[in-house]
C-alpha positions in Angstrom: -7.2 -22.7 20.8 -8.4 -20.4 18.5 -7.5 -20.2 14.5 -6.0 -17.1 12.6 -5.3 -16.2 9.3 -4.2 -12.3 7.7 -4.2 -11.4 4.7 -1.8 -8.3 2.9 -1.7 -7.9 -1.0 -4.0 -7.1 -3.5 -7.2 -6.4 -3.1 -9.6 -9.8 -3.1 -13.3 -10.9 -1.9 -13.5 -12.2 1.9 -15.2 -15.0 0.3 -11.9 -16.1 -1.4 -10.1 -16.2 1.8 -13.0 -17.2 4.4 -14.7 -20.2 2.4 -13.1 -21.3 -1.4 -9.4 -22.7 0.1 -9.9 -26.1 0.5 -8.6 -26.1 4.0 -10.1 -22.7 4.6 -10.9 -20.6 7.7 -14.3 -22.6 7.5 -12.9 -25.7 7.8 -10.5 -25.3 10.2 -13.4 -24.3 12.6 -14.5 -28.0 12.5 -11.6 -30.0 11.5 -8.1 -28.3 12.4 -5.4 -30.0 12.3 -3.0 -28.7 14.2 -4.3 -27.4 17.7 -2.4 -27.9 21.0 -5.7 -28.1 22.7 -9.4 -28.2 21.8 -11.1 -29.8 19.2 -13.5 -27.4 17.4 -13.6 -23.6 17.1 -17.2 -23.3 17.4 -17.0 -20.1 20.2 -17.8 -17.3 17.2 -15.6 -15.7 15.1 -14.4 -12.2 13.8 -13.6 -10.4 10.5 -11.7 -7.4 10.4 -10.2 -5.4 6.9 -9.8 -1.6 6.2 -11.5 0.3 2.7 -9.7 -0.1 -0.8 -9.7 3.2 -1.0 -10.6 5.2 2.0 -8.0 6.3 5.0 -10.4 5.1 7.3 -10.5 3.0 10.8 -10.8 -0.5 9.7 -14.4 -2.4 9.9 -15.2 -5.5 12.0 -17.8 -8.4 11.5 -18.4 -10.3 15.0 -20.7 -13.2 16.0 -21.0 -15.6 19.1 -22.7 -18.4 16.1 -20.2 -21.1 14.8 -18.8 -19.3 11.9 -20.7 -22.5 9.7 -23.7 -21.2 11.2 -23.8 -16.9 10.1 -26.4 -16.8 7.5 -25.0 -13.3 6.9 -21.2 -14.2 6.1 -21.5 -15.5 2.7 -23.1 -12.7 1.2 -21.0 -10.2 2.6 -17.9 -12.7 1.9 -19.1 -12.1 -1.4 -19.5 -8.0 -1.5 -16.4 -6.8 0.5 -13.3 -6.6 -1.4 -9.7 -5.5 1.3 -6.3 -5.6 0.6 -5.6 -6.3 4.4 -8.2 -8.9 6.2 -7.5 -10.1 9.9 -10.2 -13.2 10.4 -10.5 -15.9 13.5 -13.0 -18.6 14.5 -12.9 -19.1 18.7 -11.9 -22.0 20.8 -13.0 -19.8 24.5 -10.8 -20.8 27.4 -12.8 -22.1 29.8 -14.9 -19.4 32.0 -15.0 -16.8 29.2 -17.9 -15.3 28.5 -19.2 -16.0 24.7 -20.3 -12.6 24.4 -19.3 -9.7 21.8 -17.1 -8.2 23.9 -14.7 -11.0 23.8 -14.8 -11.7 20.1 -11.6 -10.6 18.0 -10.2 -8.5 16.1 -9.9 -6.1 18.5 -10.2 -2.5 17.6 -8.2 0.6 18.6 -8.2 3.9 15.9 -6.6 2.2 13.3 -5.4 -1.1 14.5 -6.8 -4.4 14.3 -5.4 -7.4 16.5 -6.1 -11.2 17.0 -4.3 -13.9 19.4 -4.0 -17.4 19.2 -3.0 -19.0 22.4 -3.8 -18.3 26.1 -2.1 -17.7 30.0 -2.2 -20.2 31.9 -4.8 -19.3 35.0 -5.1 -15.9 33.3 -7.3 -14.6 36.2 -5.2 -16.1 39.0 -1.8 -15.0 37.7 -1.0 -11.7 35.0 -4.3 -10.4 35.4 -3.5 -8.0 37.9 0.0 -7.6 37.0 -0.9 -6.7 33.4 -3.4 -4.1 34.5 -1.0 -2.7 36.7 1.1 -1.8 34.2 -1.4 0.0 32.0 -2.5 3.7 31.5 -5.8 5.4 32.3 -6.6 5.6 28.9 -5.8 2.1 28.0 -6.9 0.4 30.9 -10.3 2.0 30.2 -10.8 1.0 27.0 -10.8 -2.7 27.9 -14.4 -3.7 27.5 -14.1 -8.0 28.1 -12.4 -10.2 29.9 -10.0 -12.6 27.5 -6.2 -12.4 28.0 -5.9 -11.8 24.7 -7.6 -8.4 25.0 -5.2 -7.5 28.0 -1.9 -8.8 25.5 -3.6 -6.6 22.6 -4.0 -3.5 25.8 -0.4 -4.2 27.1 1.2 -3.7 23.7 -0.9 -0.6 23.3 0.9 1.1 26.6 4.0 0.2 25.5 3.5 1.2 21.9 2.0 4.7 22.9 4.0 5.2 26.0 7.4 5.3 23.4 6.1 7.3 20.7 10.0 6.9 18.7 8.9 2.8 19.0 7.7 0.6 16.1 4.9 -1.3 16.2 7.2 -4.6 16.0 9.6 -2.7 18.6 6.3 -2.5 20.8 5.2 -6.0 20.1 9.2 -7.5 21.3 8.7 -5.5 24.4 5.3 -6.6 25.1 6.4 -10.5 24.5 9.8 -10.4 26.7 6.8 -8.1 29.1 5.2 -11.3 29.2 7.3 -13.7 29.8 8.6 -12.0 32.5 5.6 -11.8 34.3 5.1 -15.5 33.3 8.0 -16.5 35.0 7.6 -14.7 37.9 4.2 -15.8 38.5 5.0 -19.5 37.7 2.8 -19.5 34.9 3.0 -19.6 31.2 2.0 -18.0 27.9 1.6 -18.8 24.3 0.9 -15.6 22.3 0.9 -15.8 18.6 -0.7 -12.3 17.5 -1.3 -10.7 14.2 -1.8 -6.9 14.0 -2.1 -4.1 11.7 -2.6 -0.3 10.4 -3.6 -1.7 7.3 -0.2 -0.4 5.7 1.9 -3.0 6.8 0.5 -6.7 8.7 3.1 -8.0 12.1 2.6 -11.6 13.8 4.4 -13.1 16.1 4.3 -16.9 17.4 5.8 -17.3 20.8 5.6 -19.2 23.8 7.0 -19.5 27.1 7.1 -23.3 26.9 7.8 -25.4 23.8 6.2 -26.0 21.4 4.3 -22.7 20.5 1.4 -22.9 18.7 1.6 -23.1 14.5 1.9 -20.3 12.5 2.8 -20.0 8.8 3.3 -17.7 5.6 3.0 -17.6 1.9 4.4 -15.2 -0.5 2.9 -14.6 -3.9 1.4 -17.6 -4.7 -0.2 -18.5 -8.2 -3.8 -17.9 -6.5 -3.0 -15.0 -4.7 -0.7 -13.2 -6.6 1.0 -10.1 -5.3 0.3 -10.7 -1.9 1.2 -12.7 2.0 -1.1 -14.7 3.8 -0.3 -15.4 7.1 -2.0 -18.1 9.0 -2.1 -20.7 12.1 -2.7 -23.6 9.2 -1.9 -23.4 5.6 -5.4 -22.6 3.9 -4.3 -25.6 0.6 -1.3 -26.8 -0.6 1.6 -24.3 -2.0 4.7 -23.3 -0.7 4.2 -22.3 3.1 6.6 -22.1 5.3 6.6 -22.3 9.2 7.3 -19.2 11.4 10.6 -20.0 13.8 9.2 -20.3 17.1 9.7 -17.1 19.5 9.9 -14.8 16.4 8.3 -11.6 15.0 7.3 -11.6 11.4 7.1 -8.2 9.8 5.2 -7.7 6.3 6.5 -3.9 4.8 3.7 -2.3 2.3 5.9 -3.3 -0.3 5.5 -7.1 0.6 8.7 -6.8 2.1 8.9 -9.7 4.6 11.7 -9.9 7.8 11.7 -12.2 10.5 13.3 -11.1 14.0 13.8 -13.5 16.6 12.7 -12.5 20.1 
């Protein structure tokens, strides 16, 4: 079960959120702590953030390694500066492929999106069903195989299919969508996602079956000032507090934060 953590606020270096917390993204990769299932995240890893000060799609740094074991990462932890990161490290279901087209964020125009969890017998139960539901356009675009990248292409249909729908309207759809399907199917789903335009970040943590898998945020703290981390661990010790289960958490561009229960 893979690792998240988002970052909105001030502009900082990757390396600041990637490697210096003392329970960073890093760590977790080898020594989480609060999994459902797996022990390591050691199935790549993913970086996504948009330019300071470009309008620009956002940019994405991939690898199948161990995130410990990217020679590149530190150095370019050290160069890029964002005011809205999306990172992961991978825990791969077993009988995915650890290949590039699986790896998160995923990309489409200018939204980035990462999920935490998994359906149960994904390939024996929603697979179809989710596809069924999808456009031309969107069911094209999938290029792997993960259940997360049908969640991210299921909430893309039902985001551009209702053009007067929010992104966090979308993502409520998309998760009752789900558990629908779940139900029907007799399976189940946990689904906390981040995603974001890189003008405003949206997570939810959810599940079909208690519990759901941990997700937190912080809100200015003294070493990131001006800002709201989001993550599925807190990165060292502050004032975090823990996202209600089966809820949507919405972070505004002025650090606004609401929480909406699905």
């Amino acid at each position: 079960m893979c690792r998240l953590v988002a970052y909105f606020g001030s502009p900082i270096p990757l390396e600041s959120l990637l490697f210096e917390p003392e329970h960073s993204l890093i760590v977790q990769s080898y020594q989480p702590r609060e999994m459902l299932s797996g022990v390591v995240n050691a199935d790549g890893f993913g970086v996504g953030w948009y330019h300071r000060q470009r309008d620009t799609e956002p940019f994405t740094y991939k690898n199948t390694l161990p995130i410990w074991n990217d020679v590149n990462l530190p150095s370019l932890s050290r160069y890029i500066e964002s005011g809205c990161v999306l990172a992961y490290v991978r825990s791969a279901t077993a009988g995915q492929a650890l290949d590039f087209s699986n790896c998160q964020p995923f990309k489409y125009q200018h939204l980035l999106f990462t999920h935490n969890g998994r359906i149960d017998k994904f390939r024996q139960t929603l697979y179809r069903p989710i596809r069924n539901q999808l456009s031309d356009e969107i069911y094209q675009s999938i290029s792997g195989t993960t259940d997360s990248e049908h969640i991210f292409a299921l909430l893309l249909h039902q985001w551009l299919a209702n053009p007067g729908k929010s992104l966090e309207q979308a993502l409520h759809i998309t998760l009752i969508t789900l558990s629908k399907l779940a139900e029907h199917y007799q399976t189940y789903v946990l689904a906390n996602v981040m995603i974001t335009d890189g003008h405003r970040l949206i997570a939810s943590r959810f599940s079909t079956k208690s519990p759901a898998p941990s997700l937190y945020w912080l809100q200015d703290d003294s070493t990131f000032p001006e800002s709201v981390i989001i993550a599925s661990e807190p990165l060292f010790p502050g004032d975090w507090t823990s996202v209600p289960e089966n809820s949507i958490i919405s972070v505004r561009e002025d650090r606004d934060i609401r929480i909406e229960q699905i």
